[in-house]
C-alpha positions as CSV (number, residue, x, y, z in Angstrom):
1,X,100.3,86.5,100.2
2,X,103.4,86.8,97.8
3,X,105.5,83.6,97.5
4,X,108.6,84.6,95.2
5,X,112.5,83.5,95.1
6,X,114.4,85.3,98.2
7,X,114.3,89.3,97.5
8,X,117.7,91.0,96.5
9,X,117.6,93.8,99.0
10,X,118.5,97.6,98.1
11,X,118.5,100.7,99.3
12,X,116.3,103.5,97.4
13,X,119.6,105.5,97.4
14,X,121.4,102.6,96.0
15,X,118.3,102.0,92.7
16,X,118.5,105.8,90.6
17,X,114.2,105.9,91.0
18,X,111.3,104.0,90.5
19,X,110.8,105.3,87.0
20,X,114.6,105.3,85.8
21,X,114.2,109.8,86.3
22,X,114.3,111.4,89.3
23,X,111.1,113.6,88.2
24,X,108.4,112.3,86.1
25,X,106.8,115.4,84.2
26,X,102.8,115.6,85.4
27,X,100.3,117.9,82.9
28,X,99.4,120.0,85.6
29,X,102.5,121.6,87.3
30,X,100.6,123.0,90.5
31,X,99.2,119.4,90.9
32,X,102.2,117.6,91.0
33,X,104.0,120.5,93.4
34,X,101.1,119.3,95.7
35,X,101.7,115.5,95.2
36,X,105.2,116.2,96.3
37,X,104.4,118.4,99.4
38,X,102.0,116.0,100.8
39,X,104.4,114.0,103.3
40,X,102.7,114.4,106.5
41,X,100.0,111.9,105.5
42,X,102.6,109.1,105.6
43,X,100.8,106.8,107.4
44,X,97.8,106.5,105.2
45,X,97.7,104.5,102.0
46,X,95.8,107.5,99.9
47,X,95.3,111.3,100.2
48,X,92.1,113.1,98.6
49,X,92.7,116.2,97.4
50,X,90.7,118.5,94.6
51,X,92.4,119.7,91.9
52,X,90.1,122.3,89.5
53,X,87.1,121.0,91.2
54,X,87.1,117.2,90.3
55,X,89.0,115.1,93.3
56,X,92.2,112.9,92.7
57,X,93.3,110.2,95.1
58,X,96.4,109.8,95.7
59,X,97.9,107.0,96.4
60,X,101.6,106.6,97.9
61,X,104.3,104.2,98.0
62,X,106.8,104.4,100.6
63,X,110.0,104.2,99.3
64,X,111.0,102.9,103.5
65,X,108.8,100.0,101.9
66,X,110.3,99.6,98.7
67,X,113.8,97.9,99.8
68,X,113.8,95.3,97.4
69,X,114.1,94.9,93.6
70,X,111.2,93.3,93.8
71,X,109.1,95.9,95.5
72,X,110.6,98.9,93.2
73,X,109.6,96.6,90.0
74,X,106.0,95.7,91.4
75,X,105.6,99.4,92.0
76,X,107.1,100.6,88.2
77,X,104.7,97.3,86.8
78,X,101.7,98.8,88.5
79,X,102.4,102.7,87.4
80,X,102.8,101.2,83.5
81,X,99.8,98.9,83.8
82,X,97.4,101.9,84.8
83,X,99.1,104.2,82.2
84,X,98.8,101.4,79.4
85,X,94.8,100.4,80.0
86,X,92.3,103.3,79.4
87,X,89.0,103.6,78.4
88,X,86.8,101.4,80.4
89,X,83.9,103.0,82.0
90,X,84.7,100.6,85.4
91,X,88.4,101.3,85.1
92,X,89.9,104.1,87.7
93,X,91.1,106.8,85.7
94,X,94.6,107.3,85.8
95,X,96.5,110.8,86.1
96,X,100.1,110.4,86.4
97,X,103.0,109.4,88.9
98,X,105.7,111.0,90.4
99,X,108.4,110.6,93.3
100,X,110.7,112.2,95.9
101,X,113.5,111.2,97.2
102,X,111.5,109.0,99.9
103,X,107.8,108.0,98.2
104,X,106.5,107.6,94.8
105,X,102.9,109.2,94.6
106,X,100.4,108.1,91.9
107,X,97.4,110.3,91.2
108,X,93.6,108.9,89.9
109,X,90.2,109.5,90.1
110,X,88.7,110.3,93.6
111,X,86.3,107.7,94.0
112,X,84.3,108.6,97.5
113,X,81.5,105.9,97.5
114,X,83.8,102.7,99.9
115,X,84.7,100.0,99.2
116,X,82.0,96.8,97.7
117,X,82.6,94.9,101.1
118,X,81.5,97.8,103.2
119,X,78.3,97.7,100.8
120,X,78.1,93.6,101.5
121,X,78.3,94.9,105.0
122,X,75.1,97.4,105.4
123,X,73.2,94.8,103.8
124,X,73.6,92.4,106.2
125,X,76.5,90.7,104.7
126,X,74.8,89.7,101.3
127,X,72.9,91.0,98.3
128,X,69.5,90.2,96.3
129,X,70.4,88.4,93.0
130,X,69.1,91.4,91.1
131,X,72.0,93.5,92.9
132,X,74.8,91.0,93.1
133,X,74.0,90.9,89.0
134,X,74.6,94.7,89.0
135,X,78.0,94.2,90.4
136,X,78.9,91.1,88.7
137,X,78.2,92.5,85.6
138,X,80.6,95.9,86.2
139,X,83.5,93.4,87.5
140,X,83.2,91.2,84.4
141,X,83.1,93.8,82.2
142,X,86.1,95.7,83.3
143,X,88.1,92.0,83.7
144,X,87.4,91.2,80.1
145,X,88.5,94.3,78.6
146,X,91.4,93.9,80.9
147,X,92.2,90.2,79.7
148,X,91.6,91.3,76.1
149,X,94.6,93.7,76.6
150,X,96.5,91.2,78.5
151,X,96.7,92.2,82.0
152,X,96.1,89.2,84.3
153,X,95.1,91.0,87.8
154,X,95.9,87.9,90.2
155,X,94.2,90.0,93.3
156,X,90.7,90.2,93.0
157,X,89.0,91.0,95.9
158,X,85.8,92.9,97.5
159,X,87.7,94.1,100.6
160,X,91.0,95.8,102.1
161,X,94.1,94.1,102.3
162,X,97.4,94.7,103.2
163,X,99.8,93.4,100.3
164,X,103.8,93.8,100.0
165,X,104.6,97.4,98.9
166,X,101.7,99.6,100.3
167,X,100.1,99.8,103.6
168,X,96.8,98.8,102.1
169,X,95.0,97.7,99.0
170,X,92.0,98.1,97.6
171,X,90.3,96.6,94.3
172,X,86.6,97.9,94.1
173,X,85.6,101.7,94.8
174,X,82.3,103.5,94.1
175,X,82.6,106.4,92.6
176,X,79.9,108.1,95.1
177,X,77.4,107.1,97.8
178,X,74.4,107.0,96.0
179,X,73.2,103.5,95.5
180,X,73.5,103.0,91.5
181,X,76.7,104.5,91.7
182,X,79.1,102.8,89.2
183,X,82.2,100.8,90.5
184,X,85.9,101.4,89.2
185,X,89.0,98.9,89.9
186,X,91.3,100.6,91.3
187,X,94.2,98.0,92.3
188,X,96.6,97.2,90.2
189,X,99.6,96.1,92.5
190,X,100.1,92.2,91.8
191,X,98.9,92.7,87.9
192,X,100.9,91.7,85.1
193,X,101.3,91.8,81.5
194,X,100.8,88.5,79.7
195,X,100.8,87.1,76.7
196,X,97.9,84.7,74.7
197,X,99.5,81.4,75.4
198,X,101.7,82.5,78.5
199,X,101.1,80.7,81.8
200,X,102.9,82.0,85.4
201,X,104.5,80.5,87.8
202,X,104.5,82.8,90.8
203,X,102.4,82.7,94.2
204,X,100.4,85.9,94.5
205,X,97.0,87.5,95.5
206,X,94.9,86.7,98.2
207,X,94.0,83.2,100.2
208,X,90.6,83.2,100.3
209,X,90.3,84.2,96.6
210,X,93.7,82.4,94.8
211,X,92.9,79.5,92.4
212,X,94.0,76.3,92.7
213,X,96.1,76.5,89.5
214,X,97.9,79.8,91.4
215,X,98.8,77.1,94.3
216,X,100.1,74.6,91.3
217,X,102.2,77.5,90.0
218,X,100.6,77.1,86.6
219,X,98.2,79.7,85.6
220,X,97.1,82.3,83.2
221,X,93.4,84.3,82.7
222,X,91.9,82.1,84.5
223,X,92.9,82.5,88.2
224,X,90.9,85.7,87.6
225,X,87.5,83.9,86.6
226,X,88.0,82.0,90.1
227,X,88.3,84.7,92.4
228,X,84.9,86.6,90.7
229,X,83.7,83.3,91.6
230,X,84.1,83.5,95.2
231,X,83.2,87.1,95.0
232,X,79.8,85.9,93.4
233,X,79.8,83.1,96.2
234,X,79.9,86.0,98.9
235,X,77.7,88.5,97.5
236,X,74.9,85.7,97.2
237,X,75.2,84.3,100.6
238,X,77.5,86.3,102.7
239,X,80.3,83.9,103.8
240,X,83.2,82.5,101.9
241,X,83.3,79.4,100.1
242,X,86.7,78.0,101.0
243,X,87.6,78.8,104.7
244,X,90.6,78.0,107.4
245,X,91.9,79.2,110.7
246,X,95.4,79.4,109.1
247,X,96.7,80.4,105.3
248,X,97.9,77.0,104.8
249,X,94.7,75.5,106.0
250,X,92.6,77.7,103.2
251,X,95.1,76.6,100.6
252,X,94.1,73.3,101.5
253,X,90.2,73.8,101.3
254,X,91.0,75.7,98.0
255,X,92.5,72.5,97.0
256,X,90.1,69.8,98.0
257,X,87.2,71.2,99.4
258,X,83.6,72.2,97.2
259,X,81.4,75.0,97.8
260,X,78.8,74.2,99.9
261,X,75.8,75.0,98.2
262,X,73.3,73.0,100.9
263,X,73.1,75.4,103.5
264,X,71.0,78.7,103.9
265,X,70.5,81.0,101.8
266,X,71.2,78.6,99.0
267,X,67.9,76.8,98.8
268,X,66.1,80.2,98.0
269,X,69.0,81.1,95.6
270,X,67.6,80.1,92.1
271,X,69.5,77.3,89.8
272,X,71.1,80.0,87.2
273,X,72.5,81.7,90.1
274,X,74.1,79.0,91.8
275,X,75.2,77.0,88.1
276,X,76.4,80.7,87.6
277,X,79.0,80.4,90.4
278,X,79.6,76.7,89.8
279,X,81.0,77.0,86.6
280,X,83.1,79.6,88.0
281,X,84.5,78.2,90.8
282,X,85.3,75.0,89.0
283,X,89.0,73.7,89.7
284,X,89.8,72.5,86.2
285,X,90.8,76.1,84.7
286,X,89.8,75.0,81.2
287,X,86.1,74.7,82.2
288,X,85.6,77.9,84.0
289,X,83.7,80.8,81.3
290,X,85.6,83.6,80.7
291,X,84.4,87.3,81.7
292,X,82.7,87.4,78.5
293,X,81.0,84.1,78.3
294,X,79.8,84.9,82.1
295,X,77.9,88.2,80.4
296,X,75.9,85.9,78.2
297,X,75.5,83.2,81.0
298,X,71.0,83.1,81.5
299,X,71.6,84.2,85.0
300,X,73.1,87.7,83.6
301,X,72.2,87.7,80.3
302,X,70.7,90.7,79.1
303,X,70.2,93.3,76.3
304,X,71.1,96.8,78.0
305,X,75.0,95.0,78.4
306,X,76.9,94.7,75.2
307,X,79.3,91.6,75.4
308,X,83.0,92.1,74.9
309,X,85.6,90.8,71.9
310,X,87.0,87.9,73.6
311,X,90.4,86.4,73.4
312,X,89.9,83.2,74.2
313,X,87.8,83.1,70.5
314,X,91.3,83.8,69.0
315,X,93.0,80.8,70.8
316,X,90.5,78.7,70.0
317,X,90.1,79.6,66.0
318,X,94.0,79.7,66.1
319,X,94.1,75.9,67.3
320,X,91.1,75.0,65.1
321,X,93.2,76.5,61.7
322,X,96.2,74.3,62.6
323,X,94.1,71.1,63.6
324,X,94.0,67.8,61.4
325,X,90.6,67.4,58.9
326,X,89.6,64.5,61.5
327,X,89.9,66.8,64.0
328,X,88.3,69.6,62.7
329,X,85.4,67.2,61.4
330,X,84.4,65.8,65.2
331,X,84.5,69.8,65.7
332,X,82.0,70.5,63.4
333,X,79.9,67.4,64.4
334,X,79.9,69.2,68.3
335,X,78.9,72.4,66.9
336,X,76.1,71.0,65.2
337,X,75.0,69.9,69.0
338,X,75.6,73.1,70.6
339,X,72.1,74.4,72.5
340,X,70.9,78.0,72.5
341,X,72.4,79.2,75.9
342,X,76.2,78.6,74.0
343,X,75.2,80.2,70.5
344,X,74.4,83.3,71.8
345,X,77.7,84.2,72.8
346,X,79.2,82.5,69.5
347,X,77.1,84.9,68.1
348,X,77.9,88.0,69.7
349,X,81.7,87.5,69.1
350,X,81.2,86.9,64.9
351,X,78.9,89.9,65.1
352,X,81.8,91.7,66.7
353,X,84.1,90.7,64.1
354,X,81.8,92.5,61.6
355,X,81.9,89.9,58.8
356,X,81.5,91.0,55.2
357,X,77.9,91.2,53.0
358,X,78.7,87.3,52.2
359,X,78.3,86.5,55.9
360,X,81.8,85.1,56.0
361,X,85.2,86.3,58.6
362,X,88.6,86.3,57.4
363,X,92.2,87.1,59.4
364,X,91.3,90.9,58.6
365,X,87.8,90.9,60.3
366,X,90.0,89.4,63.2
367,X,92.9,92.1,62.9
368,X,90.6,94.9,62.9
369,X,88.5,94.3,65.8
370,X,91.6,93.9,67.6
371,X,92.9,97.5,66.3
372,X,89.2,98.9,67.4
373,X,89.3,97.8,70.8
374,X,93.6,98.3,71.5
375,X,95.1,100.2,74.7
376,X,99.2,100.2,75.3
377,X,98.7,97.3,77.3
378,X,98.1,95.4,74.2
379,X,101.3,96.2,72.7
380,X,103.0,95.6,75.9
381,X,101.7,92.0,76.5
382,X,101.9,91.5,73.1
383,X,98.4,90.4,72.2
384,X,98.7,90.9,68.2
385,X,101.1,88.1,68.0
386,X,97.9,85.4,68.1
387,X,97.6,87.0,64.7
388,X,100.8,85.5,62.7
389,X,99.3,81.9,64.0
390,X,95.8,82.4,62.1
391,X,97.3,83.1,58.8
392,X,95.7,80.2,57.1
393,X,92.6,83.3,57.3
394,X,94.7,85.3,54.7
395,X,93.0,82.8,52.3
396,X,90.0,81.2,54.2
397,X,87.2,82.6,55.2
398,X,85.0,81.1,58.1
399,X,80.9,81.1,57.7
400,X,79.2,81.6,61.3
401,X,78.6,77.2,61.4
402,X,82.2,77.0,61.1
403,X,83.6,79.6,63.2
404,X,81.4,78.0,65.8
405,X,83.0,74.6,65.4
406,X,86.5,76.7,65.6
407,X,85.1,78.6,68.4
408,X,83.8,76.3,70.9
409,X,86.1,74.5,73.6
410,X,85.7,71.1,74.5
411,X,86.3,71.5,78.4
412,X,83.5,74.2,78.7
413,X,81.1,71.9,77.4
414,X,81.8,69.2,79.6
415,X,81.1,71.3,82.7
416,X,77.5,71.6,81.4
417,X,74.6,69.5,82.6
418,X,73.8,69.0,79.4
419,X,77.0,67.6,78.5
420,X,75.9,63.8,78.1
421,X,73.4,65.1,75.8
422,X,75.0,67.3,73.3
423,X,77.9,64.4,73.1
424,X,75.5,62.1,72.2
425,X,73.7,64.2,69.6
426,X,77.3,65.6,68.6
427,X,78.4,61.6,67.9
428,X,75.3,61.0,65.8
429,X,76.3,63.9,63.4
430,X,80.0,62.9,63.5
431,X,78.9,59.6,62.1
432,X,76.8,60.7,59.3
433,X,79.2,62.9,58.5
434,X,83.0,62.7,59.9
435,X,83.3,59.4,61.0
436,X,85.9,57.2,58.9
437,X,88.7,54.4,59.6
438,X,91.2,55.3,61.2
439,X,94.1,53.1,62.7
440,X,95.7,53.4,66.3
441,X,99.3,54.3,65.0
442,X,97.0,57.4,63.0
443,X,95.2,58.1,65.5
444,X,98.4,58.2,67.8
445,X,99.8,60.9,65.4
446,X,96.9,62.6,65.4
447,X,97.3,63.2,68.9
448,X,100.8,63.7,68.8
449,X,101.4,60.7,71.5
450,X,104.0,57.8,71.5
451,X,103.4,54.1,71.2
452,X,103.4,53.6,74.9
453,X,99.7,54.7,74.4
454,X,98.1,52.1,71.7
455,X,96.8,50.0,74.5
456,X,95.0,53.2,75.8
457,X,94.2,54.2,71.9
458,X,92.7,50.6,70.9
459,X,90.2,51.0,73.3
460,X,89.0,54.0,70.9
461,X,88.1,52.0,68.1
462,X,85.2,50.2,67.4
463,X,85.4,46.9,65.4
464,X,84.6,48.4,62.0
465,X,87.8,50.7,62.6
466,X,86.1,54.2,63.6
467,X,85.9,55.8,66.3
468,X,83.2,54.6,69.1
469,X,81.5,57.0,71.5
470,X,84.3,57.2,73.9
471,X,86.8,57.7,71.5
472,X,85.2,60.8,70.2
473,X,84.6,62.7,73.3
474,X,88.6,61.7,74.0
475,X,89.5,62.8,70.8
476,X,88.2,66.1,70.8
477,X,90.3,67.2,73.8
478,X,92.8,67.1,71.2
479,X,95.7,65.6,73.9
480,X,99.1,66.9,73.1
481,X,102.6,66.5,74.9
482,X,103.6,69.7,74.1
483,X,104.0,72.1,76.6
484,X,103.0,75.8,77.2
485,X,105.4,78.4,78.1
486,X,106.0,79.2,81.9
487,X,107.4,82.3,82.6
488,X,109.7,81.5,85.4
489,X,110.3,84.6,88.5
């Protein structure tokens, strides 16, 4: 599925190459001679070959195919995306790229283990918790480091596909047969660079695993979260959550359908499992976890897997620096409310900024663990910009209570069972603390809306001229009517 304005067409003879050069050097000369000579394989999507003794795949895109400006960009994105990232243990290792006059060839690791849907498959279409964890865990962890560099994927997916430019696609490869043998994304045809407050507007990825924000045309990170979601959903109970005869009809169960969770196996499946895929699969974008949240969620949560930097922390602290003292105050009132399950992530992000012997983070404990953990793809999407909007850090330092009141987001919260709870124990320590008068035309600039919402606003305020119950939980969604960038295809 790839909805996109009407394709300019070209011919390949008619674009100079793929990668602006008609030959693209590779490291080992012999290797790429091969790459070129392997034409009779032209009907298969990727050719192993050994190379020194360690196998390369590679992968090759027709240039019959490629007859569009659109399909000779996706395939130049894709080569730049998999030079850029590097690093990650569950990332395919790229080698280089080259083309002919007919095909572009890209050479990676050789990973000879099948796809995860064939391994759904020999086990009679789902997994144990204990190894659906096993997998979760490698697809979160490569998706966060991949969203900490900003590359959105858009096309996660456990099986083969056949997308726009190549004759088939695949996300998830073992590296071997043997049964703890670790699992490397491979794909990375529909990905993109993006940037920390970016959203997209473009149709792409998959039916059965597209998020309902993807239909809206209105997305960013998040689409991602939602299709490891339905991953999860499958790998627990072997069918797919959202289901249709016809791609239109999916869409629409993407839309307005839930999850059933009623129906075998899902009474044997235990609560932290199933709230696991809940809070994944949730429509409103904001309240889905992020990869590294997930890693810390009590279904996965563990000791032998270290939890990524996260960049949602940044966009957080970066709103928190530029809120109003009322604001911030209800902030540090939730905080104070917050229950063991969310502190131990807010802890493992301020131990990963490495704060100084006065237990304290400032903008160059943030700076720095971005440096430690930077690819190319960071610099391409631009990431380092969050930076210049947390310079209030250059001369305030946060303490671990208030980072987590800068750190915690309102939306996540209220997707919790708890939520009732911790609002209600968050509104008692707002009172003792934060609570003051405050007028409806204030409180109207404080959330940056007009006068048409006073009648709305009034019902905020109690008698005494504070905020009641209802206001606070309102007011810390912090509603604005300014709007986020869309980057327009």
């Amino acid at each position: 599925m790839r909805v996109r304005a009407r394709p300019r067409t070209v011919s390949r003879g008619s674009c100079r190459s793929v990668f602006h050069r008609r030959k693209v050097v590779v490291a080992d000369w012999r290797l790429r001679q091969r790459m070129i000579g392997i034409t009779d394989y032209i009907g298969d999507s990727s050719i192993s070959i050994a190379d020194g003794g360690d196998g390369l795949s590679v992968t090759l895109a027709h240039g019959k195919k490629m007859t569009t400006a659109v399909s000779i960009e996706d395939v130049r994105r894709e080569v730049k995306i998999l030079r850029a990232l590097s690093g990650h243990k569950h990332l395919v290792k790229f080698h280089d790229a080259c083309e002919d006059a007919n095909n572009v060839y890209i050479a990676m690791e050789l990973c000879e283990g099948g796809e995860l849907l064939d391994r759904i498959l020999s086990r009679g279409g789902k997994y144990s918790e204990d190894d659906a964890k096993l997998i979760i865990v490698q697809i979160l962890n490569v998706v966060a480091f991949c969203h900490l560099q900003g590359v959105v994927h858009r096309d996660l997916k456990p099986e083969l596909t056949m997308p726009f430019h190549l004759p088939a696609s695949q996300n998830f490869l073992f590296t071997s047969r043997d049964e703890d043998a670790d699992m490397k994304l491979i794909d990375f045809g529909l990905s993109d660079f993006i940037r920390p407050d970016e959203r997209l507007n473009d149709i792409v990825g998959s039916a059965y695993y597209v998020a309902p924000e993807v239909l809206h045309r209105s997305y960013s990170l998040e689409a991602d979260i939602w299709s490891i979601g339905v991953i999860t959903y499958i790998l627990l109970c072997g069918s797919r959550p959202f289901w249709a005869r016809t791609e239109s009809g999916i869409f629409r169960s993407v839309l307005r359908s839930d999850p059933n969770f009623e129906d075998l196996p899902w009474p044997s499946v235990s609560p932290e499992a199933k709230d696991f895929v809940k809070r994944l699969l949730n429509k409103d974008y904001r309240k889905r976890m992020t990869a590294a949240q997930a890693l810390t969620h009590p279904w996965l949560r563990s000791e032998s897997h270290p939890i990524p930097l996260d960049i949602f922390v940044y966009k957080l602290v970066k709103s928190y620096l530029h809120a109003t003292p009322l604001k911030r105050a209800a902030l540090k009132a939730l905080s104070k409310a917050l229950t063991e399950d969310e502190l131990v992530y807010l802890r493992a992000q301020f131990m990963l900024l490495e704060p100084s012997k006065d237990g304290r983070v400032s903008i160059e404990n943030f700076r720095l663990a971005l440096l430690g953990n930077a690819t190319e793809a960071m610099r391409e999407s631009r990431v380092h910009d969050i930076l210049n909007a947390m310079t209030a850090l250059s001369y305030k330092k946060l303490d671990f209570e208030e980072f987590c009141a800068a750190a915690i987001s309102t939306y996540q919260l209220e997707a919790l069972e708890e939520w009732e709870i911790i609002a209600t124990v968050a509104f008692q320590h707002f009172e003792q603390e934060g609570n003051r008068h405050v007028s409806v035309e204030e409180l109207a600039r404080e959330l940056n809306v007009g006068p048409t919402a006073h009648s709305i606003l009034r019902d905020w305020i109690r008698n005494d001229g504070k905020l009641n119950m209802l206001g606070y939980t309102k007011f810390l969604h912090g509603v604005t009517l300014r709007s986020t960038p869309v980057r327009r295809h």
